[in-house]
C-alpha positions in Angstrom: 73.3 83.6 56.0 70.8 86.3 56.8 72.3 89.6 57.2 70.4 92.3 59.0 70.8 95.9 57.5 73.0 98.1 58.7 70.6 100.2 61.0 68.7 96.7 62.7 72.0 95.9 63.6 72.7 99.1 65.3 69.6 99.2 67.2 70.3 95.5 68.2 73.4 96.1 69.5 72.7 99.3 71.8 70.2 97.1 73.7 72.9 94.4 74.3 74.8 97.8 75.5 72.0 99.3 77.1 71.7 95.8 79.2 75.1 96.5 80.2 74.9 99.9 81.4 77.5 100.6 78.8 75.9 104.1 78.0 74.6 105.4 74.8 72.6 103.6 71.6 74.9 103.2 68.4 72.3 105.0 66.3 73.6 107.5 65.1 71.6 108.3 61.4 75.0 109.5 59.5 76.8 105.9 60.8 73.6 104.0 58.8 76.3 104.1 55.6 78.9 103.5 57.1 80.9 100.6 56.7 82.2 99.5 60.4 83.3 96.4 62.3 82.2 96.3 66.0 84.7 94.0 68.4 85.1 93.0 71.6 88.7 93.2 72.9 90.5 91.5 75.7 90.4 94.6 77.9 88.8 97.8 78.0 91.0 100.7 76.6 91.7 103.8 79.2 95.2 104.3 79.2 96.3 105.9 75.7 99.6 106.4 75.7 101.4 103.1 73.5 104.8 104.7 75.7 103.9 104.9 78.7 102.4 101.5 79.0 103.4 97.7 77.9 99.8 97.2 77.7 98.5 95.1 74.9 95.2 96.9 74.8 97.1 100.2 74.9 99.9 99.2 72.2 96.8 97.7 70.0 95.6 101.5 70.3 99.0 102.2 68.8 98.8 100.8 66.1 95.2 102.1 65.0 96.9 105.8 65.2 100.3 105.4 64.7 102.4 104.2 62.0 106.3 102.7 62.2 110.0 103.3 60.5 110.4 99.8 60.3 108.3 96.8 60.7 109.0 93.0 61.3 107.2 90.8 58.2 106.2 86.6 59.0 109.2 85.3 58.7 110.8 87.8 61.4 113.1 89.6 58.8 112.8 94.0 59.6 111.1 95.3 56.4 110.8 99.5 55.5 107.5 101.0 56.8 107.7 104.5 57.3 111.5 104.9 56.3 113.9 102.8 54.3 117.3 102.6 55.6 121.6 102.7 55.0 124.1 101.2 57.5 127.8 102.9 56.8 130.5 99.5 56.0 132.1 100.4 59.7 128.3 99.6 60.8 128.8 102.5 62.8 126.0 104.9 61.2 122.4 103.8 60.4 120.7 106.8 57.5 117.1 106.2 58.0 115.2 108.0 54.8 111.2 108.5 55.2 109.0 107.7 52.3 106.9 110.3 50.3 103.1 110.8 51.4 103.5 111.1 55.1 101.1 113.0 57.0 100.2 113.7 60.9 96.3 113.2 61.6 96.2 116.7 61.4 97.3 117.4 58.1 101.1 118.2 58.5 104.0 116.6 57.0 106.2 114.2 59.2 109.8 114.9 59.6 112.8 113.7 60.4 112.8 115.8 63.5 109.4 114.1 64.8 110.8 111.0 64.3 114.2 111.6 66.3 111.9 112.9 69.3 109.8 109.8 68.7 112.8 107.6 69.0 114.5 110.0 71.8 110.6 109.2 73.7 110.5 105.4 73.8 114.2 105.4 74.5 114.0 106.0 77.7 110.2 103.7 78.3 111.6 100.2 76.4 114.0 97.6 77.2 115.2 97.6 73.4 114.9 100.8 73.1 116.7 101.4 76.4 120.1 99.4 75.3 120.0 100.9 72.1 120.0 104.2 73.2 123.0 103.3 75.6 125.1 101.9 72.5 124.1 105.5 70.8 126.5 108.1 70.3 123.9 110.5 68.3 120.6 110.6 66.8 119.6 113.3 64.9 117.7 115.3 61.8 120.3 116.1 59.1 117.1 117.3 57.1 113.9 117.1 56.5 113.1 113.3 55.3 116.5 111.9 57.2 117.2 110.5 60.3 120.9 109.9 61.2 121.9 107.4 64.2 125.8 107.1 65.1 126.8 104.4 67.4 130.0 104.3 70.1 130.6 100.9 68.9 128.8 98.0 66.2 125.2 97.1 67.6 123.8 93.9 66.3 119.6 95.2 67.5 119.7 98.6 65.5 116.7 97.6 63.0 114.9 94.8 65.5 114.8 97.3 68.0 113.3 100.0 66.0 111.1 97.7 63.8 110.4 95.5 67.2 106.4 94.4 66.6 105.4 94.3 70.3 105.1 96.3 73.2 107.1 99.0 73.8 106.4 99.4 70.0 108.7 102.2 68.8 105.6 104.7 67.2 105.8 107.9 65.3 104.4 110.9 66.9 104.5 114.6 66.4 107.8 116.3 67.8 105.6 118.3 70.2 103.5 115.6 71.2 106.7 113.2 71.5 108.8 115.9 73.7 106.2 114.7 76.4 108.4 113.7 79.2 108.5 110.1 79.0 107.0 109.5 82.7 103.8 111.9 81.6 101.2 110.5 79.4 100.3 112.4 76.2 97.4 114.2 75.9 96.7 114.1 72.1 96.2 111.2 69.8 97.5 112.4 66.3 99.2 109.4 64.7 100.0 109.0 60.6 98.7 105.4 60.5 95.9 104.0 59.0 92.8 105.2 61.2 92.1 108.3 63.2 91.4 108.2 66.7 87.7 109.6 67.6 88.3 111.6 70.7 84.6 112.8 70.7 83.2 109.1 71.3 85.7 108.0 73.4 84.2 106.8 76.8 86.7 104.9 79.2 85.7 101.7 79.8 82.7 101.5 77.2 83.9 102.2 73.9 86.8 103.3 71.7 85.9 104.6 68.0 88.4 104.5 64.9 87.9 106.2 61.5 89.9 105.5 58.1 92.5 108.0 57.8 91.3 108.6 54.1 94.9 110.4 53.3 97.0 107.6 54.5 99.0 106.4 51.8 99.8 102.6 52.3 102.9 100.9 51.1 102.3 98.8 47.6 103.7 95.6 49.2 101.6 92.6 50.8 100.9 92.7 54.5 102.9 90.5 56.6 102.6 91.1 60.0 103.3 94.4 61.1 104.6 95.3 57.6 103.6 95.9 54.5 100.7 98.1 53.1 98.6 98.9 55.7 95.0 99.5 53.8 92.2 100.4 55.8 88.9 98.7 53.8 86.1 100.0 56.9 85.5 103.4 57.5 84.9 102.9 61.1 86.0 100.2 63.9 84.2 100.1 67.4 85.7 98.1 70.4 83.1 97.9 72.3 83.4 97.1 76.2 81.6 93.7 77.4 82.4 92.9 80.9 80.3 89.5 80.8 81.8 87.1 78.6 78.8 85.4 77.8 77.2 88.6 76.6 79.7 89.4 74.1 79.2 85.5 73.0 75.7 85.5 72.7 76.3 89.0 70.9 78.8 87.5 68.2 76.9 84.7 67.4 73.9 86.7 66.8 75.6 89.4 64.9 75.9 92.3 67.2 79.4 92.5 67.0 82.0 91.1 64.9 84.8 90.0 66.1 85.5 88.9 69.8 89.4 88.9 70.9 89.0 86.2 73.5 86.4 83.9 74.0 86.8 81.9 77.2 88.3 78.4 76.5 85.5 76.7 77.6 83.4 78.4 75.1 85.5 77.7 72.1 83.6 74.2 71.3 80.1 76.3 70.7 82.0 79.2 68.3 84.0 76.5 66.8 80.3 74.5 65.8 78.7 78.0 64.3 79.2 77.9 60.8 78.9 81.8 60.8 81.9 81.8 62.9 85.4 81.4 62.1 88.4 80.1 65.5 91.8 81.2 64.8 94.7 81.8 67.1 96.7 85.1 65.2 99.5 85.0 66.9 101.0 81.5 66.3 103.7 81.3 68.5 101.4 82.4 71.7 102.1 83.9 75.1 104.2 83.6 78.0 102.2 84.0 81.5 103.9 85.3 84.0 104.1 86.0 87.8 106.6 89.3 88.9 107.0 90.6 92.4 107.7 93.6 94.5 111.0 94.0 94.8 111.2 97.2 96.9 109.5 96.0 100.1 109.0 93.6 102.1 108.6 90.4 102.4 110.0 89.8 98.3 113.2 92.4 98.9 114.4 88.7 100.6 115.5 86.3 98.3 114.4 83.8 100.0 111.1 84.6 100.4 111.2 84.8 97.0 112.4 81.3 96.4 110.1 80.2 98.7 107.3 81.4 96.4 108.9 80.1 93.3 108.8 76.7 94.4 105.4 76.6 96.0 104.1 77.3 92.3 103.7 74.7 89.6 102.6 75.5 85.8 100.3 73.0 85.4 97.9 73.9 88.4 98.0 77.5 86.6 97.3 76.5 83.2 94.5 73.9 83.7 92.9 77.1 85.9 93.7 79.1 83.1 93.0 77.5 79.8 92.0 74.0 80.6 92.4 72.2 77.3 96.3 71.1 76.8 95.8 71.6 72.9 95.8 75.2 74.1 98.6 74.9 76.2 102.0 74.0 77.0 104.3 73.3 80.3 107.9 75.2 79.0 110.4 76.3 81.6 112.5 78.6 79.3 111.8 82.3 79.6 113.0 82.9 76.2 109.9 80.4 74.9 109.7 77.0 74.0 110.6 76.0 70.7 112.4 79.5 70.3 116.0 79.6 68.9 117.1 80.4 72.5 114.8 78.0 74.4 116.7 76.6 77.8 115.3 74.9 80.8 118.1 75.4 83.4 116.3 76.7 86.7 112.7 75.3 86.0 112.5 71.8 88.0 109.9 72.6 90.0 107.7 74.9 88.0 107.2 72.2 85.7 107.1 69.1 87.7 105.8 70.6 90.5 107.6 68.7 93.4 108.6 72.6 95.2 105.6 72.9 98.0 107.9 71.2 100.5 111.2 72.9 99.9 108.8 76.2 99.9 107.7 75.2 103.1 111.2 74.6 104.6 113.0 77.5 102.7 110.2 80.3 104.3 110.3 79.1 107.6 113.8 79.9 107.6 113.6 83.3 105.6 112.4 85.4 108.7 108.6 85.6 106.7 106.9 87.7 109.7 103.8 87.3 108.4 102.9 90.1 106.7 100.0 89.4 104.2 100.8 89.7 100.5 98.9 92.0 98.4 98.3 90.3 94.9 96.4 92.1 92.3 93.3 90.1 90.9 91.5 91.3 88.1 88.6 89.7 87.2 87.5 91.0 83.9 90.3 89.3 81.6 90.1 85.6 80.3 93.6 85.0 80.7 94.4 86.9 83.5 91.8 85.5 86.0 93.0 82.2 87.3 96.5 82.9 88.0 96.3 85.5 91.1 93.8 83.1 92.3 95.8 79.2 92.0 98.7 81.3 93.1 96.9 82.8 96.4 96.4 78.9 96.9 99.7 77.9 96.8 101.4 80.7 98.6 99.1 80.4 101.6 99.7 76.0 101.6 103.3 77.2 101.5 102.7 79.4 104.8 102.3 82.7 103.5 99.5 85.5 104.2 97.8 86.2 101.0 95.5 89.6 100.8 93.8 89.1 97.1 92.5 92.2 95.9 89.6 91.9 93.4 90.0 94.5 90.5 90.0 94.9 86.6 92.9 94.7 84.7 92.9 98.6 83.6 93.2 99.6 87.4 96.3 96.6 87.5 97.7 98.6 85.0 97.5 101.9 86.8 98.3 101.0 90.0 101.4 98.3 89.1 103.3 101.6 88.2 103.3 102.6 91.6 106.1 102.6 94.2 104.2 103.1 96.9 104.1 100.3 99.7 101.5 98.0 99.5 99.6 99.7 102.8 99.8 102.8 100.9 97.9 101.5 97.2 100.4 99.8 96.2 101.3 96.0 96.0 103.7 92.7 96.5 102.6 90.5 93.4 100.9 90.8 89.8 100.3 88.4 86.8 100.9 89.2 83.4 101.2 87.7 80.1 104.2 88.5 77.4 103.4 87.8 73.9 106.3 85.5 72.1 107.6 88.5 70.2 108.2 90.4 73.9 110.6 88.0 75.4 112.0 85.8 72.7 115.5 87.6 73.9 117.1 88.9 76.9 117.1 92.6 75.4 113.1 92.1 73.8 112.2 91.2 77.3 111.0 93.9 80.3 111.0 91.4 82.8 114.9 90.0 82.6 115.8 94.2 83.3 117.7 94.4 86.0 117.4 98.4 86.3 115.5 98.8 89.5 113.8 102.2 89.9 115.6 103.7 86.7 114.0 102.6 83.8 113.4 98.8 85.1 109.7 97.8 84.6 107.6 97.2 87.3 108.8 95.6 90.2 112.0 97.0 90.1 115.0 94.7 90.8 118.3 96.3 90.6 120.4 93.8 89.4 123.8 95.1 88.0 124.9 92.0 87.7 122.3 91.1 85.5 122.4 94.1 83.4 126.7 93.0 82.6 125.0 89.7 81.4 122.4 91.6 78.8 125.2 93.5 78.2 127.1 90.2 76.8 124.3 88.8 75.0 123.8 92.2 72.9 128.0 91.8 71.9 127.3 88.5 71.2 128.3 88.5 67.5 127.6 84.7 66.8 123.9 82.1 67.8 126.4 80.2 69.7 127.5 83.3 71.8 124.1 84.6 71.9 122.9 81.0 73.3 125.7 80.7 76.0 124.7 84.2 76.9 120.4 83.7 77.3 121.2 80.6 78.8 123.5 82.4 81.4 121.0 84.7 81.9 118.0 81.8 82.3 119.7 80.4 85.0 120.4 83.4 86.9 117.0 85.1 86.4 115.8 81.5 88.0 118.5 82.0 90.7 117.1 84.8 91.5 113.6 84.6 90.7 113.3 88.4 88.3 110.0 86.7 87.8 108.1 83.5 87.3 107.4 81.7 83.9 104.2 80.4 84.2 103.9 78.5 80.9 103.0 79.3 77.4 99.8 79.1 75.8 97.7 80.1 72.7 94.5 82.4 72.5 92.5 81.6 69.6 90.0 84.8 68.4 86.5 84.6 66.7 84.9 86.9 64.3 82.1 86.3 61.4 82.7 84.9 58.1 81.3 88.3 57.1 84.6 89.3 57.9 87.7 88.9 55.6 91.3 89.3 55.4 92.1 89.1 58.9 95.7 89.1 59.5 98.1 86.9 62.1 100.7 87.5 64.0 102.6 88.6 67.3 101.0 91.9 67.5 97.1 91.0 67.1 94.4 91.9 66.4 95.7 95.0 63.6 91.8 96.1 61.4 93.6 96.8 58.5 93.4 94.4 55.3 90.0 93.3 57.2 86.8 93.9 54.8 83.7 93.3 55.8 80.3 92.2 54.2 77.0 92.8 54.5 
């Protein structure tokens, strides 16, 4: 293959920005040496804080700048990252000890203390991190290097929760950047992982810029997954923002960028024909997509108006909007994944047969619907986040509902989802999503089966206490067989009640150049360590 030199490629590549209005050429003389990998995400980065947000974009951020205690390795065992850890023989206290060579962005040491904020911080943001805190008696610094958690009584999720891969990923920050209340967003970016954020070249909604952190001191074991040593082998990555798909296709196959995160399913045939090009889906257990609701006003505070939209929608008519090819996709009516060790069906008829439209019909005629037009969220700048608002508005307006479809991008959907506000005031009735495996393979992993309402619940806000007994079961649950009673308990009542709407699973292979080695799967990806890249 013929490789152009660094600097051609540069000036290549601005003019495909330049074409997109996406601001300034990449050509700058000191980058000429350096050694850095250009990609095109599955969303543009603006919000920043890997908290605040379940994001993907934002927790992929993350884990550029940040590091972990604990980390969860390929075959899903938790693995020391940051720390190594102790539990007492009453499994009561959990010693967490942090390795030797850890250093903030900025040059200072991490400590036990930063970590307990850190901990304190996404306690209050993530669903795991949300029960665990609520089995916690104490959390605190005895010194330096050790961090000491005491529970009220045994807690089967201490190290899943706190080595958990996906969003809310539990990440290391300064104490005085993790006292940030928890509902503010931070305002720094100073991590201990394996590259440094570039605050200077970051532009909202054109480009993100990542440098190795040259004193980060990696662990000497084999990545797996999230674990392992993380060793930065570019000195710089670039995500670069492409709002036309084709663009950043043409781009890839030409050499203007490296890697592309997701490549429209139609277009997979052409990338899969380049030689230059290798198809992969990291993450081999895929995604859940998913529809939630509003359930603070009207008309989805009624139940049934809410089962009324259940059974108007079917998978399939979502996923062969969505992905198209079946080898990419599958019909699965358990929240907690197909093929997954808690995998259960109960609740799903209709979604995946697709017989619900007239029982939708019947069921909102007699709901006391008035009419009022439903505000979904659309954005249109996502692969896998385009069809579903629009097969849904379909559906929901055969079924005799008012649909108002609001055409956006997904970084304003996820801005604007956090508001309560009523729908007339910038705010909204109904937004898709998509959950990685790893974010709802359990009833404590996954946001969506929170029952919390306006108190730590994530968006939509159903307040559910019964719900919130039954996660409380499943976490006691001290055998599979009690855990599986349990999620399937919980399955059929989250269907009753319709939390949210499965939508199916599916699988979104990436492309990048062969010039590009060592990239890494799994439930978190794409992670730019391990990658090398050649000329």
């Amino acid at each position: 293959m013929f490789h152009m030199p660094p600097r051609k490629r540069f000036t290549v590549a601005s003019r495909v920005l330049r074409g997109l209005a996406l601001g300034a050429a990449l050509t700058v003389p000191a980058l000429a040496e350096a050694k850095t990998l250009t990609a095109v995400m599955h969303s543009d980065l603006r919000v920043t804080d890997p908290i605040i947000t379940t994001a993907y974009i934002t927790r992929d951020h993350g884990y550029m700048v940040y590091d972990t205690l604990l980390a969860t390795d390929s075959n899903f065992k938790i693995q020391p990252q940051m720390a190594d850890w102790k539990v007492s023989d009453d499994k009561l206290t959990y010693t967490f000890t942090l390795r030797d060579g850890l250093k903030w962005h900025d040059g200072a040491p991490v400590t036990a203390e930063d970590c307990v904020a850190s901990l304190q911080r996404w306690g209050k943001r993530d669903g795991m991190g949300q029960k665990l805190m609520s089995f916690t008696a104490s959390i605190e610094a005895t010194d330096p290097k050790t961090v000491t958690l005491k529970l009220k009584e045994p807690y089967g999720l201490v190290l899943e929760s706190i080595g958990k891969p996906s969003s809310v990923v539990p990440f290391m920050m300064p104490k005085r950047i993790a006292d940030t209340p928890a509902d503010k967003a931070i305002s720094e970016q100073i991590g201990s992982g394996p590259f440094k954020f570039v605050q200077a070249e970051f532009q909202p909604g054109v480009k993100a810029v990542y440098e190795k952190n040259k004193d980060y001191v990696p662990r000497k074991e084999a990545p797996s997954w999230t674990s392992g040593g993380k060793v930065a082998k570019v000195d710089r990555v670039e995500w670069i923002t492409m709002a036309d798909a084709q663009t950043a296709v043409n781009a890839l196959q030409s050499g203007d960028i490296d890697f592309m995160e997701n490549p429209s399913f139609d277009i997979l045939p052409v990338l899969t024909a380049n030689k230059e090009l290798k198809v992969e889906a990291l993450d081999k257990i895929g995604f859940q997509t998913v529809g939630r609701m509003n359930f603070l006003y009207p008309p989805f505070d009624n139940l049934k108006v809410r089962r009324a939209a259940f059974l108007a929608l079917n998978q399939k008519d979502i996923l062969d909007a969505m992905i198209g090819n079946p080898e990419y996709y599958k019909i699965c009516g358990a929240i907690f994944m197909c093929d997954a060790p808690l995998a259960n069906d109960a609740g799903s008829e209709t979604l995946v047969k697709g017989n619900g439209m007239a029982q939708a019909k019947k069921l909102l005629a007699e709901s006391g619907y008035d009419g009022t037009p439903i505000v979904i969220m659309a954005p249109g700048d996502v692969v896998t986040l385009k069809a579903q608002p629009i097969v849904a508005a379909q559906a929901l307006r055969e079924a005799g509902f008012k649909v108002d479809l609001q055409a956006t991008d997904w970084q304003t959907v996820v801005t604007r989802r956090a508001s309560q506000k009523p729908p007339k005031e910038g705010g909204w009735n109904m937004f898709f999503t998509n959950w990685a495996a790893a974010d709802v393979i359990n009833p404590i992993a996954s946001l969506p089966t929170s029952g919390k309402g306006k108190n730590g619940g994530w968006f939509g806000w159903p307040e559910d206490a019964k719900l919130e007994s039954m996660r409380d079961a499943y976490a006691r649950s001290t055998s599979p067989e009690e855990q599986k009673k349990a999620a399937a308990d919980i399955q059929a009542y989250v269907m009753e009640q319709v939390i949210y709407i499965p939508l199916g699973q599916y699988k979104a292979p990436s492309a990048w150049r062969k010039s590009l080695t060592g990239v890494l799967d799994g439930p978190a990806t794409p992670i730019f360590w391990n990658i090398d890249k050649s000329e």
